[in-house]
N, C-alpha and C positions, 0 to 999 in steps of 0.2 A: 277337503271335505271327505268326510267316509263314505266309500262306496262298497260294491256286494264283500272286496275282500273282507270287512268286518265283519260280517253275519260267518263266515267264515273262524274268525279270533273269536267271537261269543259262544261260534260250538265248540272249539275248545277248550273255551275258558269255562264252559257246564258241564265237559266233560274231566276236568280234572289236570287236563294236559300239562305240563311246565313246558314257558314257550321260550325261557331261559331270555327276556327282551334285551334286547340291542341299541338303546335308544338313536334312532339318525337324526339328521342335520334339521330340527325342521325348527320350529318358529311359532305357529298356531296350535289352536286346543284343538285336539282329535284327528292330527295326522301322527301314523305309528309307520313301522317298517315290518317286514314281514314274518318275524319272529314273537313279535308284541306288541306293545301301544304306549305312546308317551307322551302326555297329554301336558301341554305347556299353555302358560300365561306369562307375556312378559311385562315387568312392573319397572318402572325408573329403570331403566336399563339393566333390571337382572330377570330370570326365568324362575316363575314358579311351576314347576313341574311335577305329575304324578307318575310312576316309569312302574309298572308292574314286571316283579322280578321271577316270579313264581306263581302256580295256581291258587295259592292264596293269600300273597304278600303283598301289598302295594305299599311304595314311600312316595311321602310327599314332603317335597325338601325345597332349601333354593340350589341355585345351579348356578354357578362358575364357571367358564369356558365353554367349549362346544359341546352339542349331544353327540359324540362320534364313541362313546364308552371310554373315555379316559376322563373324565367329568371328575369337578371336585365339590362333594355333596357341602351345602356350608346349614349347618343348622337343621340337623335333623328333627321333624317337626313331630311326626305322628307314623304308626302302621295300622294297619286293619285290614279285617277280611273284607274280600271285595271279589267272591266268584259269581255273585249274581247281576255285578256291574254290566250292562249292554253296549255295547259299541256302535250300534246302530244309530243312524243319526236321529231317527225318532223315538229313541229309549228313554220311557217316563224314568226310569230308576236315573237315566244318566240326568234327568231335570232336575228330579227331587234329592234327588246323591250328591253328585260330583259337584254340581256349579255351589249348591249351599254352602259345601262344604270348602273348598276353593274361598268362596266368599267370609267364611268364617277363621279361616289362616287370614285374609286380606284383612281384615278387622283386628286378629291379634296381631300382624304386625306392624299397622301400623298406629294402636294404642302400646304396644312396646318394642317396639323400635329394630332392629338387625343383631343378630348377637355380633357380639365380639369375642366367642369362642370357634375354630375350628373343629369342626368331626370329621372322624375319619373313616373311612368306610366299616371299619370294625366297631364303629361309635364309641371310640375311646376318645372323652374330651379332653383338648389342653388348650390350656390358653395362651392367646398369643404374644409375645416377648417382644416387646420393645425393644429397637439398642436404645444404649446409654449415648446421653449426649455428649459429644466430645469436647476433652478439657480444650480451655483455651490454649494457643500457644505462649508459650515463655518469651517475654520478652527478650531481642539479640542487643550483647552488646552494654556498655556502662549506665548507670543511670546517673542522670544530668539535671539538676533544678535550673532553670534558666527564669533568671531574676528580673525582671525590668524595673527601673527605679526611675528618679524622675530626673535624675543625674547619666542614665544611660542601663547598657546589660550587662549584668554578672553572671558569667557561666560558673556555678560550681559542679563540678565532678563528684558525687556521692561515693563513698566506701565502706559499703554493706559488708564487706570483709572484716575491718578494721571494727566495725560500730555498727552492729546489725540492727539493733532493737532501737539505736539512736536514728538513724536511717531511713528505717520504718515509719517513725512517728514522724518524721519530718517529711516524707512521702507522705503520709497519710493528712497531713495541715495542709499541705499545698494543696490538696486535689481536693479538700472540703475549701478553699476560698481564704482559710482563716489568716493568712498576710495580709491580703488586701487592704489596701490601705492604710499598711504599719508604718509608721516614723521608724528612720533612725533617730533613736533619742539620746546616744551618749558615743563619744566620738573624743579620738588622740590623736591630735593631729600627726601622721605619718606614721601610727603604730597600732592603730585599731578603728573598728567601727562596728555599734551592735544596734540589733535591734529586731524585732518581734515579739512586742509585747502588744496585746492586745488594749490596754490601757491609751496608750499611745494615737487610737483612733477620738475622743475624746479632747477639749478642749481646759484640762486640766495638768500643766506643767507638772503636778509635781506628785503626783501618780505615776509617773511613767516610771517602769523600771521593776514596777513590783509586781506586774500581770504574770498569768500563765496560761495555760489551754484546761485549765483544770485535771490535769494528769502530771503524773510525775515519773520522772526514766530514772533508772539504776544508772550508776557509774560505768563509765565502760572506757577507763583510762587505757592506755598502750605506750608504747616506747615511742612513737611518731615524736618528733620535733616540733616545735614550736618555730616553723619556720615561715616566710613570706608566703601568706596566700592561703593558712591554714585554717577551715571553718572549725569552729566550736560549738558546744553548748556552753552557755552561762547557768550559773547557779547560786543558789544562796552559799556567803559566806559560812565557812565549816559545815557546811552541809551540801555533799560531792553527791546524793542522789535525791535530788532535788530540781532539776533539772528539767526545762517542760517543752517552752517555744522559744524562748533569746537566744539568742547566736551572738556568733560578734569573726570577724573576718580580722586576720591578723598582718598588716603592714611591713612589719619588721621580724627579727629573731628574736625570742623572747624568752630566755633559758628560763626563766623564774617562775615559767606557768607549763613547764614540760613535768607530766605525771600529773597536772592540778586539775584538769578540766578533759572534757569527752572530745578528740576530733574525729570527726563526720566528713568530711571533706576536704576539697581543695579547689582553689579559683585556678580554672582553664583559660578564659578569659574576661575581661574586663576589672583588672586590679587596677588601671587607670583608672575608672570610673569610682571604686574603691576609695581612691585617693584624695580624688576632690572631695567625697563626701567627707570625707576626715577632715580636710580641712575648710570644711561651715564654718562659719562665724559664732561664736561664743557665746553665751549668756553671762552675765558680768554679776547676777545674783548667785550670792553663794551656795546659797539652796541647791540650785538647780546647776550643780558641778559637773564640766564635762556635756551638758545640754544645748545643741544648737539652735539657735533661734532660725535657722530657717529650716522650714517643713520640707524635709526631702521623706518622701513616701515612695513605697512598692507600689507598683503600678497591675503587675502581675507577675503571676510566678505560674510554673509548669513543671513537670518531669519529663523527658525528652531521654532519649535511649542509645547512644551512641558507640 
């Protein structure tokens, strides 16, 4: 509460005096310390405060931290003259003045809201800087499509090295879904086995083999051998960038397709499994060459980081 010392602050605040305020520790409206006055409200857990700095200055701002004069003003609202303010606890000016006025910042803010700029005691404004959010980390270690099929797992080893942009895309099908559920539709026994064609989910034999992901890769041939275990891309005959979702995993050494097609990979494990599927049982219509009649499907696939 204010007692005689205020009548005391009011003579010199009529007198002209600078009482240079100090604001201290305090909490409620109209306790001051004994150099000036500093009149607080606190709202949601911050201080609305009036701190008279001078015989004619007064700010009314929000408050941050303690009143002990190392205060961090946040939103500097208004100044004005105010030598005729009374301190006394029965001061009509402090009825008609201070609380309206207090009541009329409580109205502005909260029909608009806290700023989100900082002020600084010189009231230079800057706004405040967000960091940036931090990139993800880079995956450690090879990247690995790990295949399930309905014949068992195929580990292949990816080689973004060798075949980046081939790589890519085949990263980017597995982790949209788009295997799922793919036949191997065309298979030699003990020298090959392909398949990812989208067609393939469909109960149409003899579609299979013409699908694609609706995109198409650039050639990205290399010196790599065509040796046991070597994933590819398939393509249209005379046409090397053409290339989209078929694959085909290669059983034996196969000099005649070295330089001819994209590898992307290599089987880690499960070339056994490989194996069996090569040798499915056969379709005996000509049409349908190389087509096994039993449905061996992807069950799923993933990339795995090894």
């Amino acid at each position: 509460m204010v007692g005689a010392e205020n009548h005391e602050a009011t003579r010199q605040l009529d007198s002209g005096k600078d009482l240079g305020c100090q604001p201290s520790r305090v909490n409620i409206a109209g306790m001051r310390d004994d150099n000036g006055f500093c009149l607080q409200k606190r709202i949601g857990g911050r201080r609305l405060e009036i701190v008279k700095k001078s015989n004619q200055l007064v700010w009314l701002c929000w408050v941050e931290g303690t009143c002990d004069g190392s205060l961090s003003y946040h939103g500097l609202i208004s100044n004005l003259l105010c030598r005729e303010i009374r301190l006394d606890h029965n001061s009509n000016m402090r009825k008609q003045f201070l609380f309206p006025l207090i009541l009329a910042v409580l109205a502005w803010f909260v029909a608009c809201g806290p700023s989100d700029q900082k002020v600084s005691t010189g009231s230079d404004e800057k706004e405040t800087v967000k960091p940036a959010a931090p990139e993800p980390a880079k995956p450690q270690g090879q990247p690995h499509a790990v295949v399930e099929t309905d014949k068992g797992t195929i580990v292949v080893r990816l080689l973004p090295d060798l075949a980046p942009k081939t790589v890519a895309n085949f990263e980017k099908l597995i982790k949209a879904g788009f295997y799922l559920k793919t036949k191997f539709h065309r298979v030699m026994p003990g020298r090959m086995i392909q398949g990812g064609d989208p067609n393939t989910k469909d109960n149409d034999p003899y579609n299979d083999g013409q699908g694609n992901s609706g995109e198409t890769l650039p050639a990205e041939f290399s010196t790599r051998k065509f040796e046991r275990g070597m994933v590819a891309m398939a393509h249209q005959e005379g046409d090397p960038d053409s290339a989209s979702s078929q694959f085909f995993i290669v059983l034996q050494r196969t000099p005649n397709w070295d330089g001819q097609y994209t590898i992307f990979g290599e089987v880690v494990e499960g070339l056994d499994v490989a194996e069996k599927i090569s040798k499915a049982p056969l379709s005996k219509n000509p049409r349908l060459r190389n087509w096994p009649v039993e449905n061996i499907r992807i069950r799923s696939a993933r990339v795995e980081y090894r």
